[in-house]
N, C-alpha and C positions, 0 to 999 in steps of 0.2 A: 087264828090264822085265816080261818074263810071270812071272816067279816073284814080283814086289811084289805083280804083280796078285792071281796065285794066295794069297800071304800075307795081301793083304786080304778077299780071297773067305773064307777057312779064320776069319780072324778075326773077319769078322761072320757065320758059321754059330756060331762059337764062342760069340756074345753073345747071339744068337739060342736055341742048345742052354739057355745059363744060364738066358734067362729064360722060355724055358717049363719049365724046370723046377722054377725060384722058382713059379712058377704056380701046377704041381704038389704042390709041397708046400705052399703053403698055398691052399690051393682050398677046402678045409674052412674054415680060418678066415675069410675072405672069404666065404662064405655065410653063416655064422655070421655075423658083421657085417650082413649085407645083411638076415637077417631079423631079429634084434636089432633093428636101426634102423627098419624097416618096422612091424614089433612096436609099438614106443614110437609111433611117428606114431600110430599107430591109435590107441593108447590115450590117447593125447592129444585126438586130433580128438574122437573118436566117445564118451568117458566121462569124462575131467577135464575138458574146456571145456563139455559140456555139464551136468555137476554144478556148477561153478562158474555158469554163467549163470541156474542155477534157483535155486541159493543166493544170490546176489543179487537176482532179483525176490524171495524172499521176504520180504528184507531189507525192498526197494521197498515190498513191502505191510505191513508194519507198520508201514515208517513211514507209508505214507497213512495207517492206523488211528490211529497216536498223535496224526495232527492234523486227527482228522475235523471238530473243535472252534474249529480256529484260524479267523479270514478270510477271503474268497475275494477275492479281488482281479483285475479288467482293465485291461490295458495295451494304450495308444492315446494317440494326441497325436491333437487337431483342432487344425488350420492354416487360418487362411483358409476356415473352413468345409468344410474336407476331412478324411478320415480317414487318417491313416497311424501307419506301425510309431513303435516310440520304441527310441533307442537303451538298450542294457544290457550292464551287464560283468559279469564273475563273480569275482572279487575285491573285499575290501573297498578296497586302496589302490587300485587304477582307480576304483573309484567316488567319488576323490578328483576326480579329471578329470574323470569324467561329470558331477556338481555344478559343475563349474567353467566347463564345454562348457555346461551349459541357462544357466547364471547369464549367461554372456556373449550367449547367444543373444535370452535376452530382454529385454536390453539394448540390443537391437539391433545388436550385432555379428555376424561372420560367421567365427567362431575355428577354428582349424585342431584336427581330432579327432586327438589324439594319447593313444588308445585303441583297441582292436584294435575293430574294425565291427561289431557284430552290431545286427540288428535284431527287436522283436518286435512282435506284436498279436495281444493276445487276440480274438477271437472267439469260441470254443468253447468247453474247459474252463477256466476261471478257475487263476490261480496261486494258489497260499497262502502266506496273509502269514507270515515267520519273526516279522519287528521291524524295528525303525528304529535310525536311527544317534543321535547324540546331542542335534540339535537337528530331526529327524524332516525332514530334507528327502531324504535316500535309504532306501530300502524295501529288505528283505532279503526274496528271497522264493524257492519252490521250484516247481517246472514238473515235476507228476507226470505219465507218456502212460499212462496205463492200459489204453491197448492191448496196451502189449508191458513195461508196469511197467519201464523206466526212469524216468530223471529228471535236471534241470540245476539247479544254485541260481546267483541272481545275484543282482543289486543294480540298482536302475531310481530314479531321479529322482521323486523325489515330483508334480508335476504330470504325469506319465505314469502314474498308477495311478487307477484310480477303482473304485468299488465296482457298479458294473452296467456294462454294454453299452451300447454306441453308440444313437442312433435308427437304426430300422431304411433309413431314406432314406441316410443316412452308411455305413450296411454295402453297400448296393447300389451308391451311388457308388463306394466305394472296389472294392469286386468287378469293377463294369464296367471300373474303370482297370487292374484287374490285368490284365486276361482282353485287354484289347488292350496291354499290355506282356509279357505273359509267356505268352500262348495260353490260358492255363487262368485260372481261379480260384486264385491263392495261398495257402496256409495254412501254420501254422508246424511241419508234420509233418515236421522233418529228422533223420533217426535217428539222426546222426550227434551232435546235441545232447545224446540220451538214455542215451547208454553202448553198451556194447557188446550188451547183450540188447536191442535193438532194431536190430541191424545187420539 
């Protein structure tokens, strides 16, 4: 019985001697590796994503330039003398459904949105018109943030665009109803619309 013991004692020093000594010899390569990989993170983090996110806005800012010319357009539905967002997709075939969703709606039906949700209203900086679809009842349009030069393109329903702003009685109402559903004043600053240089 004492000598299986002693045979398993001898055999796990034995596996134990191997591996540190596998250790040993490659201790160097393993460091090597460890700062390699550290190496590339860094240069990843700290110079290709940051070169990449400036090359992009500048992208952003040309295109604002090439369409300083186009429309400017706001999105907003009034309901019942209220102001709210209007829904919008960013694909042309979704906004096969979103025509299909207002058409039913003002019909007087109550259709189920089978469209992913998004919602918007202008207040602020206006979108720009791209163009229209064939019989001009959906709006192609682009959402530049010039704060941090991203940008989202979508597609809106033709009676959700108008060419100025609300009365200013309709922005206060609708402000007051945000600020007691959501604590604050609402706006459509979500960076996450705009790409990655506005993360």
């Amino acid at each position: 019985m004492d000598s299986l013991k002693q045979k398993n004692i001898r055999m796990r020093r034995l596996k134990l001697m191997k591996m540190v000594n596998s250790i040993k010899k490659y201790w160097k390569l393993l460091v090597l590796i460890f700062v390699v990989f550290h190496f590339v993170a860094y240069f990843a983090v700290y110079i290709v994503w940051p070169f990449t996110i400036n090359h992009k806005k500048e992208e952003v800012k040309k295109m604002y330039t090439s369409l300083k010319n186009n429309e400017r357009i706001y999105c907003y539905i009034i309901n019942d003398g209220s102001l709210s967002p209007a829904y919008y997709v960013n694909d042309s075939i979704s906004s096969i459904d979103l025509l299909n969703f207002y058409k039913q709606v003002e019909n007087g039906k109550n259709p189920p949105i089978v469209f992913k949700i998004q919602m918007l209203l202008t207040l602020g900086e206006p979108l720009i018109l791209l163009g229209y679809n064939k019989d001009s009842s959906i709006v192609e349009f682009v959402d530049i943030n010039t704060r941090c030069w991203g940008y989202e393109k979508g597609y809106l329903y033709i009676n959700s665009v108008h060419k100025s702003l609300p009365n200013d009685s309709l922005i206060l109402d609708y402000e007051n109803r945000s600020k007691i559903m959501y604590g604050k004043s609402k706006d459509n600053f979500h960076s996450s619309r705009y790409g990655s240089q506005c993360d």
